[in-house]
C-alpha positions as CSV (number, residue, x, y, z in Angstrom):
1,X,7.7,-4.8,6.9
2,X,8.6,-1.0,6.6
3,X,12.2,-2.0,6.1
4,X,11.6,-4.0,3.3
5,X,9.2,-1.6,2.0
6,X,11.6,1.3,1.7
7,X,14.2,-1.0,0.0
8,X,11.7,-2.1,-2.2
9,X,11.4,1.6,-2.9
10,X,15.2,2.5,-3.2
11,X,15.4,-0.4,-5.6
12,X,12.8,0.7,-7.9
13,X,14.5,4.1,-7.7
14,X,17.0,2.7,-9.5
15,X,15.6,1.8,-12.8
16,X,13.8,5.4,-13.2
17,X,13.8,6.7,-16.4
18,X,14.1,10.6,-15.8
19,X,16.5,12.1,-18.5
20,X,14.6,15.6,-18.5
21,X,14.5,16.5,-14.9
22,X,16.6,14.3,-12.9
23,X,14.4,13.8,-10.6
24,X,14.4,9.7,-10.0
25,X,11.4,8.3,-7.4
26,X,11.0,4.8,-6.4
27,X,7.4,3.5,-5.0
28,X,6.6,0.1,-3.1
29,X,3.1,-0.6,-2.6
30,X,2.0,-3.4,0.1
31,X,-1.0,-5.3,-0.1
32,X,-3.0,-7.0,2.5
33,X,-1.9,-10.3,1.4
34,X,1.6,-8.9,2.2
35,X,2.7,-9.0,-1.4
36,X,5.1,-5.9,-2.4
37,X,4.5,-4.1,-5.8
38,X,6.9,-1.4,-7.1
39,X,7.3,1.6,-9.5
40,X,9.6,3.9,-10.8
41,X,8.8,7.4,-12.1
42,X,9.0,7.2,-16.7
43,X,9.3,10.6,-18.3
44,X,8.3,11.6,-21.6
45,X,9.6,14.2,-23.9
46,X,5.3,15.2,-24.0
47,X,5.8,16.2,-20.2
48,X,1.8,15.5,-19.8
49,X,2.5,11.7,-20.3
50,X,4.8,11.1,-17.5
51,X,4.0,8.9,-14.5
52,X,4.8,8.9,-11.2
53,X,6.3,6.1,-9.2
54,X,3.6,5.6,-6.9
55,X,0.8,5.1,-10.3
56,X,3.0,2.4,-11.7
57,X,3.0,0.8,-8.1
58,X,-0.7,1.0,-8.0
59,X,-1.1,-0.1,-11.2
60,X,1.3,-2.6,-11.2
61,X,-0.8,-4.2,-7.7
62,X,-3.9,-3.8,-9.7
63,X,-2.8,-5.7,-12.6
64,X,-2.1,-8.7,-10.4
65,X,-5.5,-8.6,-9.1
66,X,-4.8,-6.9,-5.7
67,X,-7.9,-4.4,-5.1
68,X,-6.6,-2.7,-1.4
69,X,-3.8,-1.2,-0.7
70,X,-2.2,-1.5,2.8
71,X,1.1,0.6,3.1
72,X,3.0,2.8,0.9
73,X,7.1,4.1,0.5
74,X,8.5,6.7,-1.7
75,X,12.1,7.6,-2.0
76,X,13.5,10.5,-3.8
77,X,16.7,12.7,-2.9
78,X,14.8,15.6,-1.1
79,X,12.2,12.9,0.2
80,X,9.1,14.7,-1.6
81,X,5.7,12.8,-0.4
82,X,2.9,12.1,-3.3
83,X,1.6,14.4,-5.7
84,X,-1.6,14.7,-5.6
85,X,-2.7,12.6,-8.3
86,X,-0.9,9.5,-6.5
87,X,-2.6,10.2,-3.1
88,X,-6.4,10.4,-5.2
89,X,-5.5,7.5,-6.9
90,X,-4.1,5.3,-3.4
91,X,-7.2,6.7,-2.2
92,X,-9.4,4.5,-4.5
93,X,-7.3,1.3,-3.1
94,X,-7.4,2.5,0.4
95,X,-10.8,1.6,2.3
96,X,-9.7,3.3,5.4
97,X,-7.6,6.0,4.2
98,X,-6.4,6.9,8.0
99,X,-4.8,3.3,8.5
100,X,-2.4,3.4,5.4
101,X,0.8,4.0,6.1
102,X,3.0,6.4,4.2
103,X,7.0,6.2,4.9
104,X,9.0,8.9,2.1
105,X,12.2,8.7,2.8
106,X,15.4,11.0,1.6
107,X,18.7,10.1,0.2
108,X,20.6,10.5,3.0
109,X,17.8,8.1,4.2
110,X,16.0,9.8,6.3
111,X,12.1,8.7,7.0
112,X,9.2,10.6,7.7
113,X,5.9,8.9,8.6
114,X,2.6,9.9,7.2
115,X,-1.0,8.5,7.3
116,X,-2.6,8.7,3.7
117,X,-5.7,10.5,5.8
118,X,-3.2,13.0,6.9
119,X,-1.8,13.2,3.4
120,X,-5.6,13.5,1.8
121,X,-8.0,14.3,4.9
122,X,-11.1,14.8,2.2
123,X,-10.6,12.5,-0.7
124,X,-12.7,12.6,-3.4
125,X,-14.7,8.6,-3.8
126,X,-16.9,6.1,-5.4
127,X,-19.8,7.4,-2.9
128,X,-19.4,10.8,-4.6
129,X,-21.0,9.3,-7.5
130,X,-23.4,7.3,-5.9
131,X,-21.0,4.1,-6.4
132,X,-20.1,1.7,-3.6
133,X,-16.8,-0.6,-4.7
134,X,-17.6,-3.8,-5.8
135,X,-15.7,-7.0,-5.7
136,X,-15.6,-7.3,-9.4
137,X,-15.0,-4.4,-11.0
Protein backbone atom coordinates (compact mmCIF):
# COMPACT_ATOMS: atom_id res chain seq x y z
CA UNK A 1 0.00 0.00 0.00
CA UNK A 2 3.12 2.41 0.48
CA UNK A 3 3.39 2.66 -3.30
CA UNK A 4 0.17 3.88 -3.76
CA UNK A 5 0.41 5.92 -0.82
CA UNK A 6 3.27 8.05 -2.06
CA UNK A 7 1.53 8.54 -5.44
CA UNK A 8 -1.37 9.52 -3.73
CA UNK A 9 1.03 12.04 -2.19
CA UNK A 10 2.93 13.22 -5.46
CA UNK A 11 -0.59 13.65 -6.86
CA UNK A 12 -1.92 15.91 -4.30
CA UNK A 13 1.42 17.69 -4.64
CA UNK A 14 0.26 18.76 -7.70
CA UNK A 15 -2.70 20.87 -7.01
CA UNK A 16 -0.72 22.96 -4.14
CA UNK A 17 -1.45 26.33 -3.95
CA UNK A 18 1.96 28.00 -2.80
CA UNK A 19 2.48 31.32 -4.77
CA UNK A 20 4.55 32.90 -1.79
CA UNK A 21 7.10 30.41 -0.97
CA UNK A 22 7.24 27.75 -3.56
CA UNK A 23 7.31 25.28 -1.47
CA UNK A 24 4.46 22.67 -2.84
CA UNK A 25 3.75 19.37 -0.24
CA UNK A 26 1.43 16.65 -1.03
CA UNK A 27 -0.08 14.35 1.97
CA UNK A 28 -1.90 10.84 1.73
CA UNK A 29 -3.44 9.71 4.78
CA UNK A 30 -4.48 5.83 5.06
CA UNK A 31 -7.10 4.58 7.18
CA UNK A 32 -7.77 1.28 8.72
CA UNK A 33 -10.45 0.59 6.38
CA UNK A 34 -7.77 1.07 3.68
CA UNK A 35 -9.35 4.14 2.34
CA UNK A 36 -6.71 6.88 1.02
CA UNK A 37 -7.31 10.71 1.90
CA UNK A 38 -5.16 13.45 0.46
CA UNK A 39 -3.94 17.06 0.99
CA UNK A 40 -2.08 19.66 -0.45
CA UNK A 41 -0.40 22.56 1.37
CA UNK A 42 -2.88 26.29 0.62
CA UNK A 43 -1.10 29.46 1.44
CA UNK A 44 -2.42 32.64 2.33
CA UNK A 45 -1.22 36.12 1.87
CA UNK A 46 -1.98 36.32 6.14
CA UNK A 47 0.93 33.70 6.48
CA UNK A 48 -0.70 32.51 10.01
CA UNK A 49 -3.65 31.01 7.88
CA UNK A 50 -1.79 28.59 5.82
CA UNK A 51 -2.20 24.84 6.08
CA UNK A 52 -0.16 22.18 5.72
CA UNK A 53 -0.70 19.14 3.52
CA UNK A 54 -0.78 16.61 6.12
CA UNK A 55 -3.99 18.94 8.13
CA UNK A 56 -6.04 18.84 4.97
CA UNK A 57 -5.34 15.03 4.85
CA UNK A 58 -6.50 14.63 8.36
CA UNK A 59 -9.17 16.70 7.99
CA UNK A 60 -10.22 15.59 4.84
CA UNK A 61 -10.33 11.60 6.64
CA UNK A 62 -12.17 13.16 9.45
CA UNK A 63 -14.81 14.67 7.43
CA UNK A 64 -15.63 11.30 5.92
CA UNK A 65 -16.04 9.84 9.29
CA UNK A 66 -12.70 8.06 9.58
CA UNK A 67 -11.55 8.46 13.43
CA UNK A 68 -7.81 6.44 13.20
CA UNK A 69 -5.33 6.96 11.13
CA UNK A 70 -3.04 4.06 9.94
CA UNK A 71 -0.20 5.33 7.61
CA UNK A 72 1.03 8.60 6.43
CA UNK A 73 3.29 10.04 3.01
CA UNK A 74 4.55 13.38 2.38
CA UNK A 75 6.34 14.59 -0.58
CA UNK A 76 8.09 17.71 -1.08
CA UNK A 77 11.43 18.59 -3.20
CA UNK A 78 13.94 18.39 -0.24
CA UNK A 79 11.59 15.56 1.39
CA UNK A 80 10.91 17.63 4.75
CA UNK A 81 8.99 15.27 7.35
CA UNK A 82 5.91 17.05 9.41
CA UNK A 83 5.93 20.09 11.15
CA UNK A 84 5.09 19.80 14.31
CA UNK A 85 1.64 20.81 14.27
CA UNK A 86 0.88 17.87 11.72
CA UNK A 87 2.62 15.24 13.85
CA UNK A 88 0.26 16.64 17.21
CA UNK A 89 -2.48 16.62 15.19
CA UNK A 90 -1.84 12.67 13.48
CA UNK A 91 -1.25 12.10 16.94
CA UNK A 92 -4.94 12.58 17.99
CA UNK A 93 -5.93 9.95 15.05
CA UNK A 94 -3.11 7.66 15.96
CA UNK A 95 -3.98 5.16 19.03
CA UNK A 96 -0.67 3.61 18.84
CA UNK A 97 1.57 6.31 17.77
CA UNK A 98 4.68 3.65 17.30
CA UNK A 99 2.71 1.52 14.65
CA UNK A 100 1.98 4.45 12.06
CA UNK A 101 3.93 4.57 9.38
CA UNK A 102 5.54 7.67 7.99
CA UNK A 103 7.20 7.45 4.32
CA UNK A 104 8.49 11.44 3.11
CA UNK A 105 9.74 11.13 0.17
CA UNK A 106 12.04 13.70 -2.09
CA UNK A 107 11.74 14.79 -5.70
CA UNK A 108 14.23 12.84 -7.02
CA UNK A 109 12.03 10.27 -5.14
CA UNK A 110 13.84 9.21 -2.59
CA UNK A 111 12.03 7.64 0.70
CA UNK A 112 12.80 7.70 4.07
CA UNK A 113 10.85 5.64 6.66
CA UNK A 114 9.77 6.99 9.92
CA UNK A 115 7.38 5.75 12.84
CA UNK A 116 5.12 8.71 13.99
CA UNK A 117 6.52 7.53 17.69
CA UNK A 118 9.94 8.28 16.42
CA UNK A 119 8.70 11.47 14.83
CA UNK A 120 6.74 12.50 18.31
CA UNK A 121 8.14 10.15 21.16
CA UNK A 122 5.97 12.31 23.97
CA UNK A 123 2.83 13.56 22.32
CA UNK A 124 0.77 15.63 24.04
CA UNK A 125 -3.24 13.60 24.52
CA UNK A 126 -6.77 13.31 25.42
CA UNK A 127 -5.46 11.58 28.86
CA UNK A 128 -3.63 14.89 29.58
CA UNK A 129 -6.93 16.31 30.14
CA UNK A 130 -8.47 13.65 31.84
CA UNK A 131 -10.33 12.66 28.51
CA UNK A 132 -10.36 9.10 27.00
CA UNK A 133 -11.55 9.17 23.04
CA UNK A 134 -14.90 8.33 22.50
CA UNK A 135 -16.61 6.73 19.63
CA UNK A 136 -18.79 9.63 19.10
CA UNK A 137 -17.20 12.65 19.36
Amino acid sequence: MTRELVQAAQAARERAYAPYSSFTVGAAVETPSGAIYTGCNVENASYGLTICAERVAIFKAVAAGEREITALAVVSEPGATPCGACRQVLAEFAPQPEEVAITVVNGQGDERRYTLGQLLPAHFSGEELGLLMQEDI
